[in-house]
LUMVEX-439718 format. One line per 5 residues: number of its first residue (from 0); for each residue y, z, x of N, C-alpha, C. Coordinates in pm, 1 decimal. Atoms other than C-alpha are relative to their C-alpha. Example, Ala and Ser with C-alpha at 12.3 -4.5 7.8 and 13.67 -1.06 7.14 Angstrom:
2
0> -119.0/0.0/89.0/-450.0/780.0/1230.0/120.0/0.0/90.0 ~ -119.0/-6.0/-82.0/-106.0/714.0/1367.0/109.0/73.0/-77.0 .
This chain:
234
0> -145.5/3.8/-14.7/50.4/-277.1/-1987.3/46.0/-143.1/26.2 ~ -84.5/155.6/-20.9/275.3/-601.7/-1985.6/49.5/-1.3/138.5 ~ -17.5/13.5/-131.1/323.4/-708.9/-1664.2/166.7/-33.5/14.3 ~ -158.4/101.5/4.6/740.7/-759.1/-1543.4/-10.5/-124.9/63.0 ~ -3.3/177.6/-10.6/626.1/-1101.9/-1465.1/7.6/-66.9/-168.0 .
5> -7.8/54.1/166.7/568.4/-1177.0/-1840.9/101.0/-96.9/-54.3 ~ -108.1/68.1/71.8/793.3/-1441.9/-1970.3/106.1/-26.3/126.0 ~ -105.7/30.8/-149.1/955.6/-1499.1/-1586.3/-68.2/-137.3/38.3 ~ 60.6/138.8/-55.9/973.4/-1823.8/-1436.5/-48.2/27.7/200.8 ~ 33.4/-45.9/-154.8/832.7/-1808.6/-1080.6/1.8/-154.7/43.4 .
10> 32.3/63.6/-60.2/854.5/-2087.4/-851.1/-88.4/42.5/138.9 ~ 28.8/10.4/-136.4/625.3/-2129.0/-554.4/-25.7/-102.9/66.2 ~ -38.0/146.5/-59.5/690.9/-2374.1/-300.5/-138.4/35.1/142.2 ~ 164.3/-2.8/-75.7/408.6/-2455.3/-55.3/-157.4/21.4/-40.5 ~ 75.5/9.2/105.8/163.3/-2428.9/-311.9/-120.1/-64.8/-22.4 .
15> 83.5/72.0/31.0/-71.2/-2677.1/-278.1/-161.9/22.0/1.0 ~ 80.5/-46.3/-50.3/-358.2/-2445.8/-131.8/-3.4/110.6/-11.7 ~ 10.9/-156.8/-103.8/-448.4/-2118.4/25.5/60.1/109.0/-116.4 ~ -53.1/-106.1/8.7/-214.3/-1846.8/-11.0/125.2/-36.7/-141.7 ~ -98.3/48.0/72.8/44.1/-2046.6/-235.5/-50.2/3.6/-136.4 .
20> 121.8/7.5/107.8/-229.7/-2154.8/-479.8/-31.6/123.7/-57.6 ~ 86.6/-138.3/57.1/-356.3/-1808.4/-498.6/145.3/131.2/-94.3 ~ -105.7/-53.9/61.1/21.4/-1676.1/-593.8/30.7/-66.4/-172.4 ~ -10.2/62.5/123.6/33.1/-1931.4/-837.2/-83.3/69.2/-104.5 ~ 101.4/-65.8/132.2/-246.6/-1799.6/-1044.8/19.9/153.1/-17.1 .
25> 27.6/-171.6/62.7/-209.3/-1445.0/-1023.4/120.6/-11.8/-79.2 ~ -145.0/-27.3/83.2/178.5/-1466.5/-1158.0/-71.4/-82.8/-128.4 ~ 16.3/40.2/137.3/37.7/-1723.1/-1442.8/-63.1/115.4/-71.1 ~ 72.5/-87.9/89.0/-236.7/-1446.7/-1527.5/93.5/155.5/-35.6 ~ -56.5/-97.7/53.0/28.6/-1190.4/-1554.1/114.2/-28.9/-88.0 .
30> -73.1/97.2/144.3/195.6/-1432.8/-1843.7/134.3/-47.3/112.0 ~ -70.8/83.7/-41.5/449.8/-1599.1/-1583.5/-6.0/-152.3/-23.5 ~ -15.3/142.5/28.9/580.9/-1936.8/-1657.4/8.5/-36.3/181.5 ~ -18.1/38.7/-160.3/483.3/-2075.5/-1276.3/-12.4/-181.0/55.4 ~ -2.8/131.1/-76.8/593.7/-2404.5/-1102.1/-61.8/-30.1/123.3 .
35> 36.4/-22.1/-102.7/415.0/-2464.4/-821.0/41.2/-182.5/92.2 ~ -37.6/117.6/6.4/529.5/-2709.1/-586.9/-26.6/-1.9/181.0 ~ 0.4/72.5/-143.6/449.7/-2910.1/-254.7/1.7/-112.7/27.2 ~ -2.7/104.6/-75.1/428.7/-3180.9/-35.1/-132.6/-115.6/-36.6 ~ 122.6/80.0/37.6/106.6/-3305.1/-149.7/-34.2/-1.0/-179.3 .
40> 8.2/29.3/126.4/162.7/-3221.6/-508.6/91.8/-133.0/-72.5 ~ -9.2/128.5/38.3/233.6/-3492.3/-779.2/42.4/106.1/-218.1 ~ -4.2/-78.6/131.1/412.4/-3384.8/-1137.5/-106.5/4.3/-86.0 ~ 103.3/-37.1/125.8/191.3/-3237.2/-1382.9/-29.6/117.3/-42.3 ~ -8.4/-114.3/35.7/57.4/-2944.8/-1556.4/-193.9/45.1/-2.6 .
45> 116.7/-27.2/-16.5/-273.7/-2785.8/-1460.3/-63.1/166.7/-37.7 ~ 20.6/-133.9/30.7/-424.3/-2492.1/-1664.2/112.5/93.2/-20.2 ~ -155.3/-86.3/62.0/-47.3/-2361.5/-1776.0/96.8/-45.3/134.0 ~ -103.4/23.8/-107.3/86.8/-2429.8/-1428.4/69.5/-152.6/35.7 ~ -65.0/141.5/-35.7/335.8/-2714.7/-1360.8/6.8/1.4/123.8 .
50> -10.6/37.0/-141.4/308.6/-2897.4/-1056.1/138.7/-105.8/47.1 ~ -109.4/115.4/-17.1/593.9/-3066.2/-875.3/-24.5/-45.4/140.4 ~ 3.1/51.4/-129.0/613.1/-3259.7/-549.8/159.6/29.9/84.9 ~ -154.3/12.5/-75.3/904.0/-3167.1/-307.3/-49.0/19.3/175.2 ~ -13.2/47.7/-121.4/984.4/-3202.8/70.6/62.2/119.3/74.0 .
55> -73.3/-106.4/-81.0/1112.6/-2895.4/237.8/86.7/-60.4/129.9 ~ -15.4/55.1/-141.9/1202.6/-3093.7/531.3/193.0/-88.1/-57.2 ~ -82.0/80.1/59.4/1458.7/-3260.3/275.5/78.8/67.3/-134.0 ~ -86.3/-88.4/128.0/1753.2/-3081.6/100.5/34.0/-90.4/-175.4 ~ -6.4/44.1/161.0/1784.7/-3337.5/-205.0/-115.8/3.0/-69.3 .
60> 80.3/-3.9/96.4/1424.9/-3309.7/-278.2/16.0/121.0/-12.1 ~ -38.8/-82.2/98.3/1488.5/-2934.4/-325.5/96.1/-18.4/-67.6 ~ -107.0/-0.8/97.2/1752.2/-3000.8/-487.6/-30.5/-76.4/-149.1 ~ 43.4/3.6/70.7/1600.5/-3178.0/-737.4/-83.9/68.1/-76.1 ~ 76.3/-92.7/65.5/1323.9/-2952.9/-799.6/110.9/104.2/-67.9 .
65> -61.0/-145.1/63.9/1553.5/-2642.8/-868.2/86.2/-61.7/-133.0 ~ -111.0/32.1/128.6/1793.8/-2849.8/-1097.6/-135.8/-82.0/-94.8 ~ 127.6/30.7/98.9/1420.3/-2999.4/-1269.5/-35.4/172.8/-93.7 ~ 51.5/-101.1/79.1/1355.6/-2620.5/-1340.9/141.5/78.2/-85.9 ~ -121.1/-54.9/71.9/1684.8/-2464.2/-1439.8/-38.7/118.8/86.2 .
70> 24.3/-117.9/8.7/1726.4/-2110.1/-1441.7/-120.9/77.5/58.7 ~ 119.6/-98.3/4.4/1415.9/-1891.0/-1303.3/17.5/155.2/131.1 ~ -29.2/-146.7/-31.9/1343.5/-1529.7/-1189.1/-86.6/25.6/155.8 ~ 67.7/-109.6/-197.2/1132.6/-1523.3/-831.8/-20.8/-128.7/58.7 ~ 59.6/96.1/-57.5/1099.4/-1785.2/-568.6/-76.1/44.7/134.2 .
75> 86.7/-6.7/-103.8/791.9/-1778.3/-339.9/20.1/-125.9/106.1 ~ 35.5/60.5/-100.0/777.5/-1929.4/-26.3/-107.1/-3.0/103.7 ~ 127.8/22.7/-60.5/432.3/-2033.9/149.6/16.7/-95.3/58.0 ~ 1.7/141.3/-57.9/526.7/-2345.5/348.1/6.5/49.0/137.5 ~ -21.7/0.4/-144.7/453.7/-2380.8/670.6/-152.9/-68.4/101.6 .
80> 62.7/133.4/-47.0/303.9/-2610.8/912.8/-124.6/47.1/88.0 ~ 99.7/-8.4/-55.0/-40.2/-2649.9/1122.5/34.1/35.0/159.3 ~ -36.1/-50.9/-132.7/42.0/-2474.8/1459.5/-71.0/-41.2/136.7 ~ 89.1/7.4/-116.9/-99.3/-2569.0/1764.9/3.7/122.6/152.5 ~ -8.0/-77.7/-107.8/-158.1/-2271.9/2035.9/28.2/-79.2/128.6 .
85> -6.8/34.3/-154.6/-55.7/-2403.2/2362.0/133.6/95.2/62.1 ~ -125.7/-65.9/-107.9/195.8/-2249.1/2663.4/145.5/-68.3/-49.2 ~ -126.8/45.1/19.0/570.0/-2307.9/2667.6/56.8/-163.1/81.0 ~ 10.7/100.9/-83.8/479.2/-2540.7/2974.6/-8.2/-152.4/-61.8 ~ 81.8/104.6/51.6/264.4/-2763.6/2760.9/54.1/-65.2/-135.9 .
90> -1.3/-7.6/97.1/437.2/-2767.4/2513.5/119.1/-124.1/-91.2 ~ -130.2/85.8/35.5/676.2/-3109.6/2330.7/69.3/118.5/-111.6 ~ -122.9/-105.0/93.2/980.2/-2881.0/2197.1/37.2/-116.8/-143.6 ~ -28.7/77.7/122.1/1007.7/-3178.0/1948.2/-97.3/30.2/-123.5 ~ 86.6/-36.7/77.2/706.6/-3111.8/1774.9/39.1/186.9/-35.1 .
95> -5.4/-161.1/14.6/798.8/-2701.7/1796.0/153.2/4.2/-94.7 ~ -102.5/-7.8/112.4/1136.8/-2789.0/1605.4/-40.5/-45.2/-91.9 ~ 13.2/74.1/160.5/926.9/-2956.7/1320.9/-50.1/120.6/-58.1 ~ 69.6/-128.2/13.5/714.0/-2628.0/1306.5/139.5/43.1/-86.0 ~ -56.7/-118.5/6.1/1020.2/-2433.8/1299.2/107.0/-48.0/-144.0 .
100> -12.8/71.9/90.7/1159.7/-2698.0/1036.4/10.3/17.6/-145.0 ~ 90.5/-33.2/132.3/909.1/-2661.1/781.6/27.3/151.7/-22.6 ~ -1.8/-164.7/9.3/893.2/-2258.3/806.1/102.4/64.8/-4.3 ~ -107.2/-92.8/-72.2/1194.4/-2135.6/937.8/105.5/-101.9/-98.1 ~ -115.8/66.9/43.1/1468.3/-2373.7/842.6/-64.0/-69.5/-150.4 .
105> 77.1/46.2/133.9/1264.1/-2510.0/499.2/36.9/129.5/-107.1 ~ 8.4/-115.2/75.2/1279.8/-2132.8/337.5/174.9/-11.8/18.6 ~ -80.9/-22.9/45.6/1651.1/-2120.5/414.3/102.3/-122.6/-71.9 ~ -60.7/128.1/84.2/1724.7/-2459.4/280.5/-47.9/-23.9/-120.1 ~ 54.1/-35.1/105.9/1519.7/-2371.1/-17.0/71.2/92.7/-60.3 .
110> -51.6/-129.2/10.2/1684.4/-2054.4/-57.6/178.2/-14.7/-51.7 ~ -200.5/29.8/43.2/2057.5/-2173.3/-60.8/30.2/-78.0/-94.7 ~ -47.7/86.3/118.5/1996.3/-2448.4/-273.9/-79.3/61.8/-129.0 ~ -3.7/-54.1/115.2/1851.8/-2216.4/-497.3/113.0/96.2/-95.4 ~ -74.3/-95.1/53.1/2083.7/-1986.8/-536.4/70.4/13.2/-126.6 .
115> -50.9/-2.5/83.7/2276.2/-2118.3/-803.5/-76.2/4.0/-155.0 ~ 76.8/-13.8/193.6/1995.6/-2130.7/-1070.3/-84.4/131.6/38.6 ~ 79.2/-139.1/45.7/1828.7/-1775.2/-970.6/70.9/113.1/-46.1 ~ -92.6/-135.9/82.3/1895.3/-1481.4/-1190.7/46.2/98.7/86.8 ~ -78.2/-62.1/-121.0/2121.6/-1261.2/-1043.6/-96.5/121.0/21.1 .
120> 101.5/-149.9/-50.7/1799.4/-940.9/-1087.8/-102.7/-64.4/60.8 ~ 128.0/63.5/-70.3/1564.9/-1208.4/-916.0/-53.8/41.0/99.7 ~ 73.9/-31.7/-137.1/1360.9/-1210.6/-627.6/-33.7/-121.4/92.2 ~ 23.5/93.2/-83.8/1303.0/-1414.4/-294.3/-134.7/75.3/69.5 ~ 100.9/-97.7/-63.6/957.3/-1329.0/-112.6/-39.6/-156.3/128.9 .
125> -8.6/57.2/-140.2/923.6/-1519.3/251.5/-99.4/46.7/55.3 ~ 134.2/-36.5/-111.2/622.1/-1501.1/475.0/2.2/-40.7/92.5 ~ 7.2/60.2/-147.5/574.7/-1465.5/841.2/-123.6/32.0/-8.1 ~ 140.5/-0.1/-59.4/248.6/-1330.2/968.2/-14.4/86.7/136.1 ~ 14.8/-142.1/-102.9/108.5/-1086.8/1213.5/34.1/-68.7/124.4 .
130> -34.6/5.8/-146.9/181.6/-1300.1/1517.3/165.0/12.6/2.7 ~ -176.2/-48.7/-37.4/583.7/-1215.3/1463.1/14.1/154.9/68.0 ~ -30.8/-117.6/-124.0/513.6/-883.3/1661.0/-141.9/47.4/73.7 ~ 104.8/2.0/-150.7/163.2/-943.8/1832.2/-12.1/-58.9/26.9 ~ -3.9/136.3/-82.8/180.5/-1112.3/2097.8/-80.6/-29.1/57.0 .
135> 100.9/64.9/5.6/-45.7/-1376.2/2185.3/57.4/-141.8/107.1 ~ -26.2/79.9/-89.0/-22.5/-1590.0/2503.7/-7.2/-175.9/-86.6 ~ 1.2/87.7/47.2/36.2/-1945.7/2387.7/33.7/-59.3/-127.4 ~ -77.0/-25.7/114.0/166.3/-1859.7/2040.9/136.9/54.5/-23.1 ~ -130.9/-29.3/29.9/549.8/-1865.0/2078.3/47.5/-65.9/-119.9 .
140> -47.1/42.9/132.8/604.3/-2086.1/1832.7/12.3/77.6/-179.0 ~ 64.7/-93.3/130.1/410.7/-1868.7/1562.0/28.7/111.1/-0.9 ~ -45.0/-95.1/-23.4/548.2/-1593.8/1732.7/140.5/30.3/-35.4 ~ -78.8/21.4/9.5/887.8/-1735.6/1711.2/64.1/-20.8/-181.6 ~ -21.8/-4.5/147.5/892.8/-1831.5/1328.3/-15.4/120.8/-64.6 .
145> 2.2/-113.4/104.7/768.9/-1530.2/1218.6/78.8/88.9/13.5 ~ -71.7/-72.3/-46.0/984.6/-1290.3/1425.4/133.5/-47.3/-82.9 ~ -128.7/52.3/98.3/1282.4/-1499.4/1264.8/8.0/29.1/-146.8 ~ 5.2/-32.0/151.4/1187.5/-1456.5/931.0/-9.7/126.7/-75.6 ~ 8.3/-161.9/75.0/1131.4/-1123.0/883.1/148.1/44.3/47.7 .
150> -149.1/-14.9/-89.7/1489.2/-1094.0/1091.6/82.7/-37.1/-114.3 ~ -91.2/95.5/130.2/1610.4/-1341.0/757.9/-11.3/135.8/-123.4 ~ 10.4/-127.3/131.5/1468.7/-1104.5/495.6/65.1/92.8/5.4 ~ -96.7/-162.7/12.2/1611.7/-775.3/599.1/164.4/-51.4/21.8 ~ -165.4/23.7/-32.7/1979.1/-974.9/687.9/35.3/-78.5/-172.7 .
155> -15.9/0.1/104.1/1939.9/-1148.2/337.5/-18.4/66.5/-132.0 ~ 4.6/-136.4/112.2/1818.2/-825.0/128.9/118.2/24.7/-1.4 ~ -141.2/-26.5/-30.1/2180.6/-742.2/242.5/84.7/-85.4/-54.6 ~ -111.0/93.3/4.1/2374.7/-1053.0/214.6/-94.4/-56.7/-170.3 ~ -6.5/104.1/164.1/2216.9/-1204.0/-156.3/6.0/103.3/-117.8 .
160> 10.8/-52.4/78.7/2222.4/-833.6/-312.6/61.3/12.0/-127.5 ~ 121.7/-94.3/100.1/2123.8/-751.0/-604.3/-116.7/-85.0/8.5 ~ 68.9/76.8/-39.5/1913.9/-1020.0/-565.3/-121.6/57.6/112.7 ~ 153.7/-75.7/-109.9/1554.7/-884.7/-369.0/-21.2/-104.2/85.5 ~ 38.9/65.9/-64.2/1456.5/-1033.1/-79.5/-136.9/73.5/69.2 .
165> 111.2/-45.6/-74.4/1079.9/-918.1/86.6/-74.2/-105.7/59.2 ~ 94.6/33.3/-78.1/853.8/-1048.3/330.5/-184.7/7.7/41.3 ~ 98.3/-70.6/-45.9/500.4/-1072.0/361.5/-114.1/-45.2/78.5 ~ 69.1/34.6/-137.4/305.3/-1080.0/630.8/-154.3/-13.7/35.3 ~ 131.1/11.5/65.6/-52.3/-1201.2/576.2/-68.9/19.9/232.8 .
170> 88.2/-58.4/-90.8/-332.0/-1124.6/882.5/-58.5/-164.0/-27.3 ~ 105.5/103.0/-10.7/-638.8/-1376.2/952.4/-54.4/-2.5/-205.1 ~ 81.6/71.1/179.4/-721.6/-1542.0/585.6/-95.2/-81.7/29.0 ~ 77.9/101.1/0.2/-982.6/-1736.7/485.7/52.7/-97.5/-83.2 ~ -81.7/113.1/61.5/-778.5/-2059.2/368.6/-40.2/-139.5/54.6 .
175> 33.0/143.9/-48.3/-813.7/-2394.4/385.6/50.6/-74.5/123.8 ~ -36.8/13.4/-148.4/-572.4/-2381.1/698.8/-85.3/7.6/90.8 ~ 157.5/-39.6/-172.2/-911.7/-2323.7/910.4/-61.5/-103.8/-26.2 ~ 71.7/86.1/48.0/-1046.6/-2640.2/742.1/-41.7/-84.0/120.6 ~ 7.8/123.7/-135.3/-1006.5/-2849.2/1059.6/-149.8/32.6/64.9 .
180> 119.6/-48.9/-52.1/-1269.2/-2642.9/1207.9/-126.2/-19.0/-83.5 ~ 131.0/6.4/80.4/-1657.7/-2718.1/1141.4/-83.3/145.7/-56.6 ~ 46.1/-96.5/48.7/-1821.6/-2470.9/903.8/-68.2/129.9/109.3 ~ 61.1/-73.7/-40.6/-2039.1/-2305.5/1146.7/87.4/39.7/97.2 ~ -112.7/-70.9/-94.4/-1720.6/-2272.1/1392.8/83.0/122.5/-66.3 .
185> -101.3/-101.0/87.6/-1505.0/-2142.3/1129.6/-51.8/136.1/-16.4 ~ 57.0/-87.7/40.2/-1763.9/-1874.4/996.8/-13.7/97.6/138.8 ~ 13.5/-101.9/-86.1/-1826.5/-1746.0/1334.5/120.7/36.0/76.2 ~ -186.9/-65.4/-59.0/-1407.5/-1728.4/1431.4/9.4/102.8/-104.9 ~ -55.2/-70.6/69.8/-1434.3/-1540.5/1084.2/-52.4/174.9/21.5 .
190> 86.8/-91.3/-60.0/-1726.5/-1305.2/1193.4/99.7/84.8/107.9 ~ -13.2/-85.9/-103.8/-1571.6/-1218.5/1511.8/136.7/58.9/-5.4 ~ -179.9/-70.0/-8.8/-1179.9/-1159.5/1445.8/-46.2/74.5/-154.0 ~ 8.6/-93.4/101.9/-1313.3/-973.0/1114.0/-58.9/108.8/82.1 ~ 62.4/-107.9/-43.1/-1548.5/-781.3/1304.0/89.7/110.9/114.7 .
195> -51.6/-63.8/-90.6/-1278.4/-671.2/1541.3/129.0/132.5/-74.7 ~ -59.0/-42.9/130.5/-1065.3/-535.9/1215.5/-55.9/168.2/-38.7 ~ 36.7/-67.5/50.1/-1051.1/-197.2/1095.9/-121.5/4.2/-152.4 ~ 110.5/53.6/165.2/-1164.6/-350.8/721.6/-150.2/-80.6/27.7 ~ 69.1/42.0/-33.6/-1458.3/-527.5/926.0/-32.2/-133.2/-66.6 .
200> 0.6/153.0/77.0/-1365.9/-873.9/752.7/165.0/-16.2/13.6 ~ -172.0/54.2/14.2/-1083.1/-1134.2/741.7/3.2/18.4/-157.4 ~ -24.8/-12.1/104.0/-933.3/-1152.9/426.0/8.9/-113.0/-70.0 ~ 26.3/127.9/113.1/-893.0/-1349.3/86.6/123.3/-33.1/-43.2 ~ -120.3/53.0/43.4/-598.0/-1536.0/-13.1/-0.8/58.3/-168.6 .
205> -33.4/-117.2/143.7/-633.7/-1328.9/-382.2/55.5/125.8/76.3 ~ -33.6/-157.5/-130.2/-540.2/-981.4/-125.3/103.2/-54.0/12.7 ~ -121.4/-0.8/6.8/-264.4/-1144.7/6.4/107.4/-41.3/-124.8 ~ -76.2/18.8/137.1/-147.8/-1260.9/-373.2/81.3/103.6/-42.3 ~ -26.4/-127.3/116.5/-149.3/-955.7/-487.8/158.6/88.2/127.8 .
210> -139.8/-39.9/-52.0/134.5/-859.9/-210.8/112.3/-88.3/-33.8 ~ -172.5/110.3/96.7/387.4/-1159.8/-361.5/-16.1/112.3/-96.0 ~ -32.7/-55.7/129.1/314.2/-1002.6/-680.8/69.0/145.3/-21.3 ~ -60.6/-113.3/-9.6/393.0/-636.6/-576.4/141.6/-4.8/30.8 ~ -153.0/49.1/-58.9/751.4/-796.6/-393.3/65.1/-70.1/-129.3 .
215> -55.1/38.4/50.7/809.1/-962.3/-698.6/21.8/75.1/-159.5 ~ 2.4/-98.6/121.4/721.0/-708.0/-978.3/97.8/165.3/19.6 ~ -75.0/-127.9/-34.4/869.7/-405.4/-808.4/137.0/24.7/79.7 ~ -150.3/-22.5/39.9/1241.0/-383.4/-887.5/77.9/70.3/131.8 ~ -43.6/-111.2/-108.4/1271.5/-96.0/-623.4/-5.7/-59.4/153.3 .
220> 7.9/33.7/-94.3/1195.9/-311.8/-347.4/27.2/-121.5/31.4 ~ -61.5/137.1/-97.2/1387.7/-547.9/-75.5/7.3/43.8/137.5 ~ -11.7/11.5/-121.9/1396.5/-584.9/264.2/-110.3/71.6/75.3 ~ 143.8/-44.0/-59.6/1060.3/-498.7/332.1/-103.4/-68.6/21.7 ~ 112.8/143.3/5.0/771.1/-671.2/477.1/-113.2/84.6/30.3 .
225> 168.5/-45.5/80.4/408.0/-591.5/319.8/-83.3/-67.9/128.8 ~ 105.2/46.2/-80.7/141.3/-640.2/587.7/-121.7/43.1/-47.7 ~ 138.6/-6.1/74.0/-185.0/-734.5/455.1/-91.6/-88.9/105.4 ~ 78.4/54.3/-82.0/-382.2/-799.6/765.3/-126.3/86.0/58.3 ~ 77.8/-48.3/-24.2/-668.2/-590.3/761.2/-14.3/115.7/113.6 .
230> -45.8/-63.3/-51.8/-546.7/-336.0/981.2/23.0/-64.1/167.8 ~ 25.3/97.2/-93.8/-496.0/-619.4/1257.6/138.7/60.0/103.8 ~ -121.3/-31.1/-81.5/-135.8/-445.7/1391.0/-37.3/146.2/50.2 ~ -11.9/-105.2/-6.7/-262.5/-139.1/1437.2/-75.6/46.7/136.1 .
């Protein structure tokens, strides 16, 4: 069957890796025309996908990107910054507004200055993450972005309709976001928060793909947020 990505333009912004990366390819393999675009990318075109460089932090570089692409039918959003767990005590609120920046205020400054080139049957798909309703001493910040964003989705499913808006809410991945950590650390943080998991593993940034792709293929759905965290809320 032809996929309703087929012949759609998809942007995804945050892209450069992980979960972004992994959206990128599944929409190309279901014949999407996909832009993929970040902070560390550099224009070009890699295996069908065009790459662009933009700044979330900075409304004229979206603004360039969207008026570089014209017209297109779904924008993904994957941006968002390297978190540091600490208390509220410990914590410079300057650095927690760049967080909230990138994630929080980045998606809706992405979002508005898209508006005028997405099709009016399009789609928006936004990601928080399981710490927006488990709570986790020292993770307000992460707690704080995500709780907001899923708060955005269901108030903009409303306010951009017909236009889709969904959310989705990825669990412990294995992404290059854990990179900081040395192999044999990483593997055994993956061991033990998998092993604590109904699915008895973290997950793969292809798993959470395949939830953009369901938010962005299925017509019937907005204001809903897909949790693909290995049964980590439950």
């Amino acid at each position: 069957m032809t996929s309703p990505l087929s012949g759609k333009t998809v942007i995804v912004i945050g892209g450069s890796s992980g979960i972004g990366a992994a959206v990128a390819e599944a929409a190309h393999a279901r014949g999407a025309q996909v832009v993929l675009a970040g902070r560390r990318l550099s224009s070009g075109s890699d295996n069908g996908v065009r790459s662009e460089p933009v700044d979330v932090t900075d409304s004229a570089s979206l603004q360039r990107l969207f008026e570089g692409v014209g017209r297109f039918d779904h924008l993904v959003y994957t941006s968002g910054p390297s978190v540091r767990a600490k208390p509220l005590i410990d914590t410079d609120l300057h650095e927690a507004q760049d967080n909230f920046d990138v994630k929080l205020w980045g998606a809706l400054r992405a979002i508005q200055l898209a508006l005028p080139f997405l099709e009016a049957q399009g789609s928006i798909s936004l990601t928080s993450g399981q710490l927006g309703r488990k709570l986790v001493p020292g993770q307000f910040i992460k707690i704080g972005i995500n709780a907001a964003t899923e708060a955005l989705g269901k108030q903009l499913a409303k306010e951009l309709a017909p236009r889709r808006v969904n959310v989705i809410s990825p669990g412990v991945i294995d992404t290059p976001a854990y990179a900081g950590l040395a192999q044999e650390q990483r593997q055994a943080m993956f061991a033990k928060t998998g092993g604590a998991l109904p699915v008895g593993r973290v997950g793969q940034a292809a798993e959470v793909a395949a939830g953009y792709v369901l938010a962005m293929e299925n017509g019937y759905m907005t204001g809903s947020v897909i949790d693909i965290d290995g049964g980590g809320l439950l």
